[in-house]
C-alpha positions as CSV (number, residue, x, y, z in Angstrom):
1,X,-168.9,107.9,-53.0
2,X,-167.4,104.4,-53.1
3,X,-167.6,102.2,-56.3
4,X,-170.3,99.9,-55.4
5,X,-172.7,102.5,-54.5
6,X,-172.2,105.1,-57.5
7,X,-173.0,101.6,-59.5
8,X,-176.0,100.8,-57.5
9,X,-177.4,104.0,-58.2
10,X,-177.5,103.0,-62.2
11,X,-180.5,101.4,-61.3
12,X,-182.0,103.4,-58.7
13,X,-181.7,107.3,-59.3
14,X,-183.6,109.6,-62.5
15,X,-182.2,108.4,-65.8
16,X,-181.7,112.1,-67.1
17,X,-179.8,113.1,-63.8
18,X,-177.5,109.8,-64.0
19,X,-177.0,110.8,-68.0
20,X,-176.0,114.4,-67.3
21,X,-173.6,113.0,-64.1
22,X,-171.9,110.6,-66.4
23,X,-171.6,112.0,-69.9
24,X,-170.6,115.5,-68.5
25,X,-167.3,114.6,-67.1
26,X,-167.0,112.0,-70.3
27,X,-168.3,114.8,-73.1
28,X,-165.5,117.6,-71.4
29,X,-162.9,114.5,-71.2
30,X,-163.8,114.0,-75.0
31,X,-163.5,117.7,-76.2
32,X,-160.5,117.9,-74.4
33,X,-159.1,114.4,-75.9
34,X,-160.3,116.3,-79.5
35,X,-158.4,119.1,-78.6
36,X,-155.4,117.2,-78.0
37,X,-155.2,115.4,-81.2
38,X,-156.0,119.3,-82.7
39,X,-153.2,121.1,-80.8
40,X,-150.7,118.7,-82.2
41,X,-152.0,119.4,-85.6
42,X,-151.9,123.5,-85.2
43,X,-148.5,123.4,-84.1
44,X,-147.3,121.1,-86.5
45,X,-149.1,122.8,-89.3
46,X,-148.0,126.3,-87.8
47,X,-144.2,125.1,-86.8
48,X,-143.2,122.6,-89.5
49,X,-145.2,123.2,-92.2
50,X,-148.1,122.8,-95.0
51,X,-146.6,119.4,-96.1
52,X,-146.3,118.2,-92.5
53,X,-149.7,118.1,-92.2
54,X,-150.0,116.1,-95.5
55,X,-147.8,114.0,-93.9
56,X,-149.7,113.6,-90.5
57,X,-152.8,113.2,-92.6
58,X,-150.6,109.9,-93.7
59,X,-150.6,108.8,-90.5
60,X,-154.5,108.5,-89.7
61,X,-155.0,105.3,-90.9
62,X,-151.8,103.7,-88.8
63,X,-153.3,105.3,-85.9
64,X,-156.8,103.9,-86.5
65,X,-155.3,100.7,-86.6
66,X,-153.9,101.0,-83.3
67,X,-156.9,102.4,-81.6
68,X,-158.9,99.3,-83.4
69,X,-157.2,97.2,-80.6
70,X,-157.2,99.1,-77.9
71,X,-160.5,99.8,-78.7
72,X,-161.7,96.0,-78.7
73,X,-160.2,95.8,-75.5
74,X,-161.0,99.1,-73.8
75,X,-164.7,99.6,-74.7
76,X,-165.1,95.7,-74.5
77,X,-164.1,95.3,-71.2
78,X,-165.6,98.5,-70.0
79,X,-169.2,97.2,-71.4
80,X,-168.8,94.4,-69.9
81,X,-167.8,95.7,-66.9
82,X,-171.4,97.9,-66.7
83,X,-173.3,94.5,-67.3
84,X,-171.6,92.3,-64.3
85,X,-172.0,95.4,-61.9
86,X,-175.6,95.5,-63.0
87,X,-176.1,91.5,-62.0
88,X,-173.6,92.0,-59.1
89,X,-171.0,89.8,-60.5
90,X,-168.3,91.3,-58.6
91,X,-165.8,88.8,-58.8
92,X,-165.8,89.2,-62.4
93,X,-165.7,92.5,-62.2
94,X,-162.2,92.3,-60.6
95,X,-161.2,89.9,-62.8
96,X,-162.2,92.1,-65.7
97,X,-159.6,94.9,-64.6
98,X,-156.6,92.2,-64.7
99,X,-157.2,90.8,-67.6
100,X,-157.5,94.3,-69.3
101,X,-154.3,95.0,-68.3
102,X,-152.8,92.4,-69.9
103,X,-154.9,92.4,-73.1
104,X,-153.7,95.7,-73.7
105,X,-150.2,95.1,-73.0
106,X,-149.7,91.7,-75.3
107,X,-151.4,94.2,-78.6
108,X,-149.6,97.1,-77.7
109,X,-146.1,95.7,-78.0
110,X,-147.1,93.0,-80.4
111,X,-148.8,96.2,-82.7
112,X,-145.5,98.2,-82.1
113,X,-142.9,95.8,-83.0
114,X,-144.9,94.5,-86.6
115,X,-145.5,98.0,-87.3
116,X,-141.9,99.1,-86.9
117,X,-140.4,96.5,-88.7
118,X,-142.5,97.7,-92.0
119,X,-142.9,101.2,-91.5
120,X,-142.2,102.7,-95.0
121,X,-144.0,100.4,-97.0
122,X,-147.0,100.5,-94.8
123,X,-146.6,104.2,-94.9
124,X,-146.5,104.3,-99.0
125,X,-149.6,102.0,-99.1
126,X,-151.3,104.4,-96.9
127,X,-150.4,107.1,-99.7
128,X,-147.3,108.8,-98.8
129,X,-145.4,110.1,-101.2
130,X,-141.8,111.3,-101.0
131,X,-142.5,114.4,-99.8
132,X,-144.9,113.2,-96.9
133,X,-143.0,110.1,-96.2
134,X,-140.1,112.0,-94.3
135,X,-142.9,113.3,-91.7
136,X,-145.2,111.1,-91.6
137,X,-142.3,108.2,-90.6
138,X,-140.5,110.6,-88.0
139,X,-144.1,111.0,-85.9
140,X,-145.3,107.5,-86.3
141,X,-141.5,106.0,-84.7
142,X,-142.0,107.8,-81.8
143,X,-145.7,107.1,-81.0
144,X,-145.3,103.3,-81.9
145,X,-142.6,103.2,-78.9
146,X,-145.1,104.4,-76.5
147,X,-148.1,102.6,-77.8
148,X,-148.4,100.3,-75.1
149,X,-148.5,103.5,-72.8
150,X,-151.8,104.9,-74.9
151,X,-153.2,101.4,-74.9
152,X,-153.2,100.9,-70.8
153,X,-154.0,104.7,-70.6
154,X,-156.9,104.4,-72.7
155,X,-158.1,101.1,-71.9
156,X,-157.9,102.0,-67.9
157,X,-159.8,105.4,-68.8
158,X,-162.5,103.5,-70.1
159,X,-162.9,101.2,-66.7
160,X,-162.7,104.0,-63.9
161,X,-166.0,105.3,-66.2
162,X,-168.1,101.9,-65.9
163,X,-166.7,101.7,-62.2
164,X,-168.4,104.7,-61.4
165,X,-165.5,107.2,-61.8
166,X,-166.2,109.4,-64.5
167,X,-164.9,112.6,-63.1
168,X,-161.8,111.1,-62.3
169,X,-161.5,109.8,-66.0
170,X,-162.5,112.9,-67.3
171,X,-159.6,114.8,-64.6
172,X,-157.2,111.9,-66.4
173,X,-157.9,113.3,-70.0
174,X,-157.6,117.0,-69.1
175,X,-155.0,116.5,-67.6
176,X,-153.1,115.2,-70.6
177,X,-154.2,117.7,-72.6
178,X,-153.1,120.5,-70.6
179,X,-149.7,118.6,-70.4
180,X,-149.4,118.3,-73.8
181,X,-149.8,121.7,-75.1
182,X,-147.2,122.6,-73.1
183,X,-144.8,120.4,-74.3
184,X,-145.6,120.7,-77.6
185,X,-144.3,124.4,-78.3
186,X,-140.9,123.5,-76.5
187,X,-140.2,119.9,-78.1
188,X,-141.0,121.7,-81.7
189,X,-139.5,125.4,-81.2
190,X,-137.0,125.6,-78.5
191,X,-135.4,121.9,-79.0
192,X,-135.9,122.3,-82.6
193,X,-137.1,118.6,-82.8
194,X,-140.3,119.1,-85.6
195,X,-142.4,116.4,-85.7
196,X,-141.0,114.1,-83.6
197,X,-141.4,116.7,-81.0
198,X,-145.2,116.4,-81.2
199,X,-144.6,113.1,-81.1
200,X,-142.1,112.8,-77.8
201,X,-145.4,115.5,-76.0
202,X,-148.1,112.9,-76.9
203,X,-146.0,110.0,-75.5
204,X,-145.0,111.5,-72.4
205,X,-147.9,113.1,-71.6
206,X,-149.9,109.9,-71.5
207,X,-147.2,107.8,-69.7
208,X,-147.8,110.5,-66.7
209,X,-151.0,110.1,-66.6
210,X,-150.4,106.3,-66.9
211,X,-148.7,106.8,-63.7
212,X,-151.6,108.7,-62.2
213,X,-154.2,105.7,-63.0
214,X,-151.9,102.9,-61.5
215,X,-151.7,105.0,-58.2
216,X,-155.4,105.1,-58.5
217,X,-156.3,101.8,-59.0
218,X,-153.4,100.6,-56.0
219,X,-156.0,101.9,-53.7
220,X,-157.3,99.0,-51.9
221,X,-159.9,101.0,-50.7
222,X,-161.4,100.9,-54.2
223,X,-163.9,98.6,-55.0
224,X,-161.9,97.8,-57.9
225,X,-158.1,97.5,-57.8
226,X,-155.2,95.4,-58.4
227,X,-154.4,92.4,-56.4
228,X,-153.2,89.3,-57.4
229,X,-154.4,86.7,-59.2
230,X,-156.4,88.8,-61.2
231,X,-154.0,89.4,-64.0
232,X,-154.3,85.5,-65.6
233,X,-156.4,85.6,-68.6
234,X,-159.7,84.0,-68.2
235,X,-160.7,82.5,-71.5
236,X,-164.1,83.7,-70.9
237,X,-163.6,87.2,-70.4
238,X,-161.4,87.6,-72.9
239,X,-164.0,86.2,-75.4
240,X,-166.8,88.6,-73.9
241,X,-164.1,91.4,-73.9
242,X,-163.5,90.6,-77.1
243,X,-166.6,89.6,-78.7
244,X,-168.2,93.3,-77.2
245,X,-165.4,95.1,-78.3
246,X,-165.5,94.2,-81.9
247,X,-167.8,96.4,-82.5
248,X,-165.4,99.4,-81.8
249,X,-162.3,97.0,-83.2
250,X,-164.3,96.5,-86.4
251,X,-164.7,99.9,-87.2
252,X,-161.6,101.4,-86.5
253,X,-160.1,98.7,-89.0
254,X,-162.5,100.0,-91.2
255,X,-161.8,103.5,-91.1
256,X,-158.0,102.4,-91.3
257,X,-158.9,101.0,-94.8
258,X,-161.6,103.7,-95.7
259,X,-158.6,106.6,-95.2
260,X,-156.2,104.5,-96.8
261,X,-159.0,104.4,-99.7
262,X,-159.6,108.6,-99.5
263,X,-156.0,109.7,-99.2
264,X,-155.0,107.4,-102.1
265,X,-158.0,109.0,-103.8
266,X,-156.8,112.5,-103.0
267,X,-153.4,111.9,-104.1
268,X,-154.2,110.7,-107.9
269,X,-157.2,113.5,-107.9
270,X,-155.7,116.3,-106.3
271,X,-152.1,115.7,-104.6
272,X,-150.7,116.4,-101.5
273,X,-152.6,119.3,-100.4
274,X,-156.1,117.9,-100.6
275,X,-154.4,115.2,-97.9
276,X,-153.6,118.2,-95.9
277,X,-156.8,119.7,-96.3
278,X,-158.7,116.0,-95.4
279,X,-156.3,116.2,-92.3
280,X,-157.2,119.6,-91.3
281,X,-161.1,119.1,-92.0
282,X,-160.6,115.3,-90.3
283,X,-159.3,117.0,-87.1
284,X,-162.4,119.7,-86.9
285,X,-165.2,117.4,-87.3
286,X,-163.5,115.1,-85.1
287,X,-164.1,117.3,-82.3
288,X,-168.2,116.8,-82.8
289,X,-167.7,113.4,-82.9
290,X,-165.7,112.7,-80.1
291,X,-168.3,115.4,-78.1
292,X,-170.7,112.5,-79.5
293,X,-168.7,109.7,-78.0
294,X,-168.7,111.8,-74.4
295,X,-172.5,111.0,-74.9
296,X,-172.2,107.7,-75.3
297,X,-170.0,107.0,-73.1
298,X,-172.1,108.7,-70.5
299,X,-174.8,106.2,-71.8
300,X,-172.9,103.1,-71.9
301,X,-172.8,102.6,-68.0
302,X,-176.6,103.1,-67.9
303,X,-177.9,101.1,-70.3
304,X,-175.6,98.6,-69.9
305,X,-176.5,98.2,-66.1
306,X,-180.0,98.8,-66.3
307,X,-180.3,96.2,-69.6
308,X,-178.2,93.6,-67.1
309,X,-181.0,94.3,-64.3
310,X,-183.8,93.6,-67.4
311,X,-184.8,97.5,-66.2
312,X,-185.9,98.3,-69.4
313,X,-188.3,101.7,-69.7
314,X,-184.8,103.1,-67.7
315,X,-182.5,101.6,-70.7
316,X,-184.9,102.7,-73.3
317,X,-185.2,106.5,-72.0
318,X,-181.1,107.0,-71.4
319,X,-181.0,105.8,-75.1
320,X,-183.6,108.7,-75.7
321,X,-182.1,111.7,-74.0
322,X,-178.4,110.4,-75.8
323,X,-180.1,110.6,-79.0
324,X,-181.2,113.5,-78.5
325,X,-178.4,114.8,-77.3
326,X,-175.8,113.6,-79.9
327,X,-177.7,115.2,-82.5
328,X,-178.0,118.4,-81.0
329,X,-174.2,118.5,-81.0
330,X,-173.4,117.0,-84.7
331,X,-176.2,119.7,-85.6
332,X,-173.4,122.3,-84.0
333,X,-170.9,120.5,-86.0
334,X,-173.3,121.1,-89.4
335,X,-173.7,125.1,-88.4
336,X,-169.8,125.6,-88.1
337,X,-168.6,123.7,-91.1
338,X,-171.3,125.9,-93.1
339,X,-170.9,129.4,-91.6
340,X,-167.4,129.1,-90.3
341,X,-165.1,127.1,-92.2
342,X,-162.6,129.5,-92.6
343,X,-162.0,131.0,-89.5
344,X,-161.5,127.1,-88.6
345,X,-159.3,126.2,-91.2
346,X,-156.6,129.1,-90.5
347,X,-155.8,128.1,-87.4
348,X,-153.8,125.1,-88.7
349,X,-152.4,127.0,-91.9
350,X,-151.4,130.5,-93.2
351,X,-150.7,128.5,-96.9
352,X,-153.8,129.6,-98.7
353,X,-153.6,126.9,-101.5
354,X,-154.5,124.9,-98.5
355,X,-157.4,127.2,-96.8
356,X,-159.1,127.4,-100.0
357,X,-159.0,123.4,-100.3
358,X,-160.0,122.5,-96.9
359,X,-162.6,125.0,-96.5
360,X,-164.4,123.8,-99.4
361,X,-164.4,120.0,-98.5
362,X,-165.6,121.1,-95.0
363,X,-168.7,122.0,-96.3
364,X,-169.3,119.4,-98.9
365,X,-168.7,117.1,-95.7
366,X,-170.3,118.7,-93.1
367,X,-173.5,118.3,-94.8
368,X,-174.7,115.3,-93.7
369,X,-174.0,116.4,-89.6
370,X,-177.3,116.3,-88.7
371,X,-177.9,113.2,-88.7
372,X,-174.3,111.6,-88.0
373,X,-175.1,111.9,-83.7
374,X,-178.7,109.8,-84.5
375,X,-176.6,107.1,-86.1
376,X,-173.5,107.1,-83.7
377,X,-175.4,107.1,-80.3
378,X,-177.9,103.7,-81.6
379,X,-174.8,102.1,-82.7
380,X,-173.0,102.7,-79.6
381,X,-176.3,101.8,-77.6
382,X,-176.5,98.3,-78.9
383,X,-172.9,97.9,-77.7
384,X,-173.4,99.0,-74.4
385,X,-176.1,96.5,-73.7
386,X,-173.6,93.7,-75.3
387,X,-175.5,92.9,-78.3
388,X,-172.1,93.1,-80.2
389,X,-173.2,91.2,-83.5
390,X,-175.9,94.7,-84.4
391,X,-173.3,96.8,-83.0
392,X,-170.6,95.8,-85.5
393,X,-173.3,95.4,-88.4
394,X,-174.3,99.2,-87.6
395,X,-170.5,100.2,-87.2
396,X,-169.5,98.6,-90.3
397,X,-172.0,99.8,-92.9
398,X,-171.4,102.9,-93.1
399,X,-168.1,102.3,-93.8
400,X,-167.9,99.1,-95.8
401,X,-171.1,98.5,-97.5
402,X,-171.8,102.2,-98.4
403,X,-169.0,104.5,-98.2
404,X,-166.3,102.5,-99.9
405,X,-168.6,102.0,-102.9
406,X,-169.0,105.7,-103.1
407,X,-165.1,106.5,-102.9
408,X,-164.7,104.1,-105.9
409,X,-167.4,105.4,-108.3
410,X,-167.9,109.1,-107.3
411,X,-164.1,110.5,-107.4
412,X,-164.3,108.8,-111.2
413,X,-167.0,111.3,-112.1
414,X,-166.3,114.2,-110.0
415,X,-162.5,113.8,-109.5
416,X,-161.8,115.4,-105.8
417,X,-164.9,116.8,-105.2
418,X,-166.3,113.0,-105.5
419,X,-164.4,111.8,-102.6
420,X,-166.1,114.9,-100.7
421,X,-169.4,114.1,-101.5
422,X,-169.1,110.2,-101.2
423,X,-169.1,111.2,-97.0
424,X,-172.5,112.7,-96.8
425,X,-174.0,110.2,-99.2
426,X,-173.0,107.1,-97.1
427,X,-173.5,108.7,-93.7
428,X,-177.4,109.4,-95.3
429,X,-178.0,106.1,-96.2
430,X,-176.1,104.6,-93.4
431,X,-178.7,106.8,-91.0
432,X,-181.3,105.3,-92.5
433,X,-181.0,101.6,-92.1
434,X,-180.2,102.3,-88.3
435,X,-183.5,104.0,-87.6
436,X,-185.0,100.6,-89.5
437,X,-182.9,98.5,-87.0
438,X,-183.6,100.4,-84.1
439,X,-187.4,100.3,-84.7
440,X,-187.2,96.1,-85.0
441,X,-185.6,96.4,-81.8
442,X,-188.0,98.5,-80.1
443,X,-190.7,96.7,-81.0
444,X,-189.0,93.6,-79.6
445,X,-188.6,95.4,-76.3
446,X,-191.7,96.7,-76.1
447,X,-193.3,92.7,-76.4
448,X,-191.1,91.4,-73.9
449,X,-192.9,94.3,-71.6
450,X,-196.3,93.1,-72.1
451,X,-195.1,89.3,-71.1
C-alpha cells in the first residue's frame, strides 16, 4: 500500500482497526526498543559487575538529555507530519522529512562535542562517585560518538510511522535489537572490552539500521523521500517542529534533572547500591512504559489526522481505546512489580545486597502503575493533535511541580525509602489534574459539535 493511501485511510477506515494496525507494529517495536536498553543492562550487570550498573544508573540522566533533542525533533516533526497529511499539505510534508534530517544532525554533533568536552564533571554532578565514575565515563565516550547515528535513527523511525509505515518502523527496531544482543556478549566476553563493549553494540547496531532507513527513504517510489531542495531549513517548520516537540523535549530535560535529583538522593541516603538498584528497577518499569508509548504512538497518526480533517467523534474515540489500552498495560506493570519483583531483579544481579534493595523499591514504586498509562496516553494525545502548550504543561507536572517537591522533603523524613515513595505520590496527583484537564477539553469539543 503506497504512502498516500495508508494516510487516506486515517480518515476513512474503523478507528479501533486503524488503532490496532498502527500501535501493534509500534507497541512490539517499543518492547523490543525496552528490551534493548534491558539486554545492555543484564550483561553489563552479569559481565562487569554490581558497581557497573551503579555506574550505568549514572548515566540515565546524560542520556535523557540527549533523547530531549532528538525527541523535540523526532516526535515534533512526526506530529506534524500526521496533521499536513490530514489537510493534504503534501509539499510540506516533503519538506518536513529534509528538514528533520538536518535538525537532527546540527543537535546531535553539537550535543556530542559539549558533552565530551565536560564529561567528568557533568558525570560527578549527576552523582558519580569514584567508584562509578570509571564506568559510567567509558559507556557514555562511546555512545556520544555515535549520537548523531541514534538521533537520525530515531528521528527517521518516528516519520516512516506518521507516513503510514509502521511495520516497517517496527521491522527497523527489532531489528536492532536482535543485532545488538548479539554483539553484546562478544564485545564484553570474547574481546574483553566491558562497558565500552555495550557501548560499541548499541552504536553499531543503530548505524546499520541507519543504513537500512536511508535505502528506504532513496525510493522514489515513496510518497516521501529525499530529493533536493528539501534539506534547507524552513523557518516555519522548524518552529512547528519545534514548538510540537517541546512537549517531548521538555520532559526528557526534566527527567534529566529529576534523576540527577534521585541518584544524588540515593547516594547521601543509601550509596551506590540503591543507584544500582534505581537502575535495575528504572530498566523494568521502563519496559511498561515504553509498551505505553507503542500505544501512543499508534495513536498519534490518528488523532493527529483526523483532528487536522476537524473529524472529531473519530479523534475522540482513538483517544478512548489508547486509554484504555495504556492502562491495561501499566496495570501489568503494577501486578509484576508486586508479585514478581524478584525473579525480575536477578536477572541483572547475583549480588544479593543489591536484590534485596531493588526489589524493595520496585514495589514501593510500582504502586502507583495503574494509573501511570491514563496519564501518559492524554498527555501524549494533546501532542499528537499539536496542542503543544497542554502537552508540555501535562508533561512537566509531574515531574517539576510535584515530584521534585517530594524528592526534597520525603527522603528528609524517610531517608531512602522517601525517594521511593515520592514516585507514586507525584504520579497520583499528577493523574489527577490530567483527568481535570482532559474533561475542560472534552467539554470544549463536545460545544464545537453542537455548532
Amino acid at each position: 500500500m503506497d504512502n498516500q493511501k495508508a494516510t487516506l485511510e486515517l480518515g476513512t477506515k474503523p478507528v479501533g482497526q486503524l488503532l490496532m494496525r498502527y500501535a501493534v507494529p509500534a507497541i512490539i517495536a517499543m518492547t523490543a526498543s525496552s528490551l534493548y536498553n534491558m539486554v545492555d543492562s543484564i550483561f553489563i550487570g552479569q559481565g562487569v559487575g554490581a558497581m557497573a550498573i551503579s555506574g550505568l544508573a549514572i548515566t540515565f540522566p546524560l542520556m535523557n538529555l540527549s533523547t530531549a533533542f532528538g525527541a523535540g525533533v523526532g516526535v515534533g516533526a512526526s506530529s506534524l507530519l500526521s496533521v499536513k497529511l490530514g489537510q493534504k499539505d503534501y509539499g510540506a510534508a516533503q519538506n518536513i522529512l529534509g528538514n528533520t534530517v538536518m535538525l537532527n544532525i546540527i543537535t546531535g554533533i553539537s550535543f556530542s562535542i559539549i558533552s565530551l568536552l565536560f564529561l567528568d564533571p557533568i558525570l560527578m554532578f549527576f552523582g558519580a562517585s569514584a567508584q562509578t565514575l570509571p564506568y559510567a565515563k567509558d559507556y557514555m565516550e562511546i555512545i556520544l560518538c555515535g549520537n548523531v547515528i541514534t538521533h537520525l535513527y530515531f528521528g527517521l523511525n518516528a516519520l516512516q510511522r506518521a507516513a503510514g509505515k509502521p511495520q516497517l518502523s517496527m521491522y527497523m527496531t527489532i531489528f536492532t535489537v536482535v543485532l545488538n544482543a548479539i554483539l553484546d556478549p562478544i564485545f564484553i566476553w570474547p574481546l574483553g572490552l566491558g562497558i565500552r563493549g555495550a557501548a560499541y553494540a548499541t552504536v553499531l547496531s543503530q548505524l546499520f539500521a541507519l543504513i537500512w532507513q536511508v535505502v528506504m527513504f532513496s525510493n522514489k517510489a515513496e510518497f516521501i523521500h529525499f530529493k533536493r531542495g528539501i534539506y534547507r531549513l524552513k523557518s516555519q517548520l522548524v518552529k512547528n517542529i519545534i514548538g510540537i516537540g517541546m512537549s517531548p523535549f521538555s520532559m526528557n530535560v526534566c527527567a534529566c534533572f529529576v534523576v540527577i535529583i534521585i541518584n544524588n538522593s540515593l547516594v547521601d541516603h543509601g550509596g551506590d547500591m540503591a543507584v544500582g538498584a534505581y537502575g535495575i528497577i528504572n530498566r523494568i518499569a521502563f519496559i511498561f512504559v515504553m509498551i505505553t508509548i507503542g500505544v501512543n504512538q499508534g495513536m498519534q497518526p490518528i488523532a493527529g489526522y483526523n483532528y487536522g480533517a476537524m473529524k472529531f467523534d473519530r479523534m475522540m474515540r482513538v483517544l478512548k481505546y489508547a486509554v484504555i489500552c495504556g492502562t491495561c498495560v501499566t496495570t501489568v506493570g503494577f501486578i509484576v512489580g508486586q508479585f514478581f519483583p524478584e525473579q525480575c531483579v536477578r536477572l541483572f544481579t547475583s549480588d544479593e545486597t543489591l536484590i534485596s534493595l531493588s526489589v524493595h523499591a520496585m514495589r514501593l514504586t510500582t504502586v502507583s502503575f495503574p494509573i501511570i498509562g491514563f496519564q501518559m496516553v492524554v498527555a501524549n494525545f494533546f501532542q499528537s493533535i499539536g496542542k503543544a502548550k497542554v502537552s508540555v504543561f501535562l508533561s512537566l507536572s509531574r515531574q517539576l511541580v510535584f515530584l521534585i517537591p517530594m524528592l526534597l522533603v520525603l527522603p528528609t523524613l524517610y531517608g531512602v525509602d522517601g525517594v521511593w515513595y515520592s514516585m507514586p505520590v507525584a504520579d497520583t496527583i499528577s493523574a489527577l489534574v490530567t483527568a481535570i484537564i482532559m474533561y475542560l477539553f472534552m467539554r470544549k469539543i463536545n460545544k464545537q459539535k453542537t455548532i
